[in-house]
N, C-alpha and C positions, 0 to 999 in steps of 0.2 A: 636742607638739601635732600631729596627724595631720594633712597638708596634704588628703589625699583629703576628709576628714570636715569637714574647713572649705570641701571646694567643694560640700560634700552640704549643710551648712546655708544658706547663700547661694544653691544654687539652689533648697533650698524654699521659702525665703524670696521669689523672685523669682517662681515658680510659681506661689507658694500651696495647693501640693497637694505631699503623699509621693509620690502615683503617677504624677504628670506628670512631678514632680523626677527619679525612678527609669528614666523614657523618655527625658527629654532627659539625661542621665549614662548612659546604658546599663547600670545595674545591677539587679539584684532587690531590689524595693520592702522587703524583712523588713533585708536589707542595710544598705540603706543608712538605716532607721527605726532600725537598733542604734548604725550612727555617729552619726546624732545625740543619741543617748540617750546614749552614751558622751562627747559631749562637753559635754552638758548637766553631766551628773554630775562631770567632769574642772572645769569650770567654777564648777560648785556652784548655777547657776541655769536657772532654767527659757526656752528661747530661743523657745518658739513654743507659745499656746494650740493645742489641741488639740480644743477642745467644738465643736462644731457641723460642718457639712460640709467649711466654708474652714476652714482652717490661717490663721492670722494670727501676724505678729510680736511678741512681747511689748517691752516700754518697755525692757526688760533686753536682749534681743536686737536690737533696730532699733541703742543703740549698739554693742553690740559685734561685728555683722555691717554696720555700715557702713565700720568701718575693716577689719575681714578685707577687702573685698571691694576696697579701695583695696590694701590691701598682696601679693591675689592678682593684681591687676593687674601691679602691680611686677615679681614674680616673673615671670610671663608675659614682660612685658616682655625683662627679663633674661634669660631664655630663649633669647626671641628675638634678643636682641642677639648670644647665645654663636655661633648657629645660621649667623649671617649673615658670620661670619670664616673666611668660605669662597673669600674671592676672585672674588665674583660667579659662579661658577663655576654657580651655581641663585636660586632667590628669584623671588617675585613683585611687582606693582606692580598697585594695582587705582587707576584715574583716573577719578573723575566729571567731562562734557561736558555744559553746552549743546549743543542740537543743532545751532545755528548751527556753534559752533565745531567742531565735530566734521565738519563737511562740510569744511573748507578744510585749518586747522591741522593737528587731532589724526592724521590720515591720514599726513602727513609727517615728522612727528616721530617716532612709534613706526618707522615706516619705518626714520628713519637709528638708531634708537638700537638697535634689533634687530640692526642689522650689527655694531656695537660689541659686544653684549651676548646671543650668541645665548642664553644659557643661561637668560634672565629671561624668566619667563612674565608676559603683558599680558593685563592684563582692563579692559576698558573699556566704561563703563556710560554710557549716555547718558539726559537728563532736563531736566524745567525746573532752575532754579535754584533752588527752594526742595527741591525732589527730590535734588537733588544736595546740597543743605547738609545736609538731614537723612540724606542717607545718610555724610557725612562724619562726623556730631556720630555716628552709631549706631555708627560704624568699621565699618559696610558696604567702605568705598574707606579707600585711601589720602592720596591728593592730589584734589585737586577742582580746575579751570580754572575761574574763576567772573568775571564782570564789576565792576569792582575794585570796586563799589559794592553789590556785591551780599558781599563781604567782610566777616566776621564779626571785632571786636575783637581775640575770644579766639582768632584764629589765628592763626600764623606766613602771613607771603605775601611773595609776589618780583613786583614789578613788570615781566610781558614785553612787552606791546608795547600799540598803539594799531589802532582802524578805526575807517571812519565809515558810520554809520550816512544811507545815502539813500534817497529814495522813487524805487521803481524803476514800468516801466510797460513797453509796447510802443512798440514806436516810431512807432504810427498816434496815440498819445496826444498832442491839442494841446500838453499842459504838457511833453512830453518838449522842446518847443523851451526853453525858457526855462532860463538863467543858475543858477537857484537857486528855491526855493519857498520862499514865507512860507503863516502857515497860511492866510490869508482865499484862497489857493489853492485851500486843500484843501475851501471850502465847499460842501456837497452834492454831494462828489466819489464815487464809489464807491470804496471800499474793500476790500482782500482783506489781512486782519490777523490777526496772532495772539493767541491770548486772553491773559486777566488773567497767565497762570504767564509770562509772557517781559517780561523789563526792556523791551524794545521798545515792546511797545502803550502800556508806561504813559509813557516818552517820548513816544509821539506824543503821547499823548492829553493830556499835560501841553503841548508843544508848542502845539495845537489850541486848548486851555481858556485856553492865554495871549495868547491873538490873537482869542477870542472865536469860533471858527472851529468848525463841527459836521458831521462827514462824514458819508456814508451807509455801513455797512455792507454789502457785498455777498458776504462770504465771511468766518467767522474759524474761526482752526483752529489748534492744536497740529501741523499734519504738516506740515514745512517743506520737501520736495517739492512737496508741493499747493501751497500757497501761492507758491511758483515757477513750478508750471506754470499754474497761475489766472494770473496776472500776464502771464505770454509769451502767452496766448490773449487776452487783455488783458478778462477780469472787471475788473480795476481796478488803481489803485496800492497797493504793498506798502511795506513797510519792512526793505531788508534790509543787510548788512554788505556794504561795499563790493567787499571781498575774493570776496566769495561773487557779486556782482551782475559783477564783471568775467568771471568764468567761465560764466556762462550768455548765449549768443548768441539774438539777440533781446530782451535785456532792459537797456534803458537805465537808468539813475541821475542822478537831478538830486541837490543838496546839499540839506541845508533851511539857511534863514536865519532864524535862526545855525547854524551848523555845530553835527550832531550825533556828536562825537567820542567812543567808547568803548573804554573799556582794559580789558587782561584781565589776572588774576593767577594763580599757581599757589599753593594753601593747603594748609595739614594744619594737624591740629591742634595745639595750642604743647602744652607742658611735658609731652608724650609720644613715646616711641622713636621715630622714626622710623629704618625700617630702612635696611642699605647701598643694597638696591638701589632705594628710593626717594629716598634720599638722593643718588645716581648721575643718577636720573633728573632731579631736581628741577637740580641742576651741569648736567646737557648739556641741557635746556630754555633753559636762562637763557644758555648759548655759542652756541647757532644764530640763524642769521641768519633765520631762518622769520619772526619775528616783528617784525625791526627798521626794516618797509618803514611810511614816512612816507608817510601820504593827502592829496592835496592837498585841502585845504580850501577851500571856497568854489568849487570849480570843476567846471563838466559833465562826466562820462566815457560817452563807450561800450561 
């Protein structure tokens, strides 16, 4: 059975067209319409109506091109496992980021492991979290850093560290005095937040709704620069990771009460390859100290 002619059935299949299939395979459309006719015929059934404009899959072919396409996976796989007994010597790592964590973490980590590892090329993509899971589940990326709740079942993850999430301000801000905030604080407070894609808003906003408490919006946005520098000119209070809030001057953190503590993980997906040098990556993530610093809870910082 022709491996080429099993990947020409499966992507017309995926297509629905010979001559999109023949674009995305780079071959000539007469071509590659004879391997699947040849493997029809080798088969003894027919894999795909043909009447009308779309190409659709027949009952005969939907099962027998949904395990070809599990068992070309495989091979692939396999491939790539051959490829990677190279001794790190090459190989890449593709890592989906939240933006937050991308400002603080992700910068230092590839840092030190690029010393270790020149010969691995880093691709790193940055995204909300639901961006970033679906570009994990497509195999867009490799590994994904995702908020450990924001952690899908069906993946493998390694628990690496903790932050906490406080309401930051300028320091002309009355609440910047106080101890800790509860939400009845945050009553008709102005706010500078990020939208529904960030675990964040819906913390607060769950925060908020449990205290009975309803802010004013005054700025919300996906750009988490802006939302930093809106807060330092002091539009209003934000909600940002500790980690992140200690590094920008002029911009204080109060706690919230209770303490909004959140952990991060590193994911792929389970009962697939992963390669050496993701595999390498994922071992020197989980040994560095980047991650291991404890946030004091309950307590003011500047």
């Amino acid at each position: 059975m022709n491996l080429k002619a099993l990947r020409c059935c499966v992507e017309v299949a995926r297509q629905g067209s010979f001559t999109n299939a023949a674009e995305s395979l780079h071959i000539a459309q007469p071509a590659l319409s004879m391997a699947v006719s040849r493997m029809e015929e080798e088969l003894g059934v027919t894999l795909f109506n043909r009447a009308g404009r779309k190409i659709t899959v027949t009952a005969e072919g939907q099962s027998f091109l949904t395990r070809v396409q599990v068992a070309l996976l495989e091979l692939d796989m396999a491939r790539q496992e051959l490829r990677d007994m190279m001794q790190l010597q090459s190989g890449e790592i593709r890592v989906g980021v939240p933006p937050m964590f991308g400002l603080n973490y992700i910068p230092e980590v590839l840092s030190a492991f690029r010393i270790h590892y020149p010969g691995i090329v880093m691709t790193v993509l940055e995204g909300s979290a639901d961006d970033i899971s679906q570009r994990l589940e497509d195999r867009d990326i490799d590994v994904a850093m995702l908020e450990s709740r924001r952690v899908q079942s069906s993946w493998d993850s390694v628990l690496l560290g903790t932050d906490e999430m406080v309401l930051c301000m300028n320091e002309h801000n009355p609440l910047a005095q106080e101890p800790f905030l509860e939400a009845r604080h945050l009553q008709d407070e102005p706010m500078v937040v990020f939208d529904q894609t960030f675990l964040q808003r819906h913390l607060l906003d769950a925060f908020c709704g449990a205290g009975s408490a309803n802010y004013r919006i005054a700025l919300q946005s996906n750009f988490v620069s802006l939302v930093i520098k809106a807060t330092a000119d002091g539009m209003g209070i934000s909600t940002l990771l500790r980690s992140v809030q200690e590094r920008e001057p002029g911009i204080l953190g109060v706690p919230f009460n209770p303490p909004q503590i959140m952990s991060f993980s590193l994911c792929w997906r389970a009962n697939e390859y992963l390669s050496f040098a993701n595999k390498r990556f994922v071992d020197f993530v989980q040994t560095t100290d980047m991650f291991k610093k404890e946030w004091p809870r309950g307590q003011r910082a500047e």
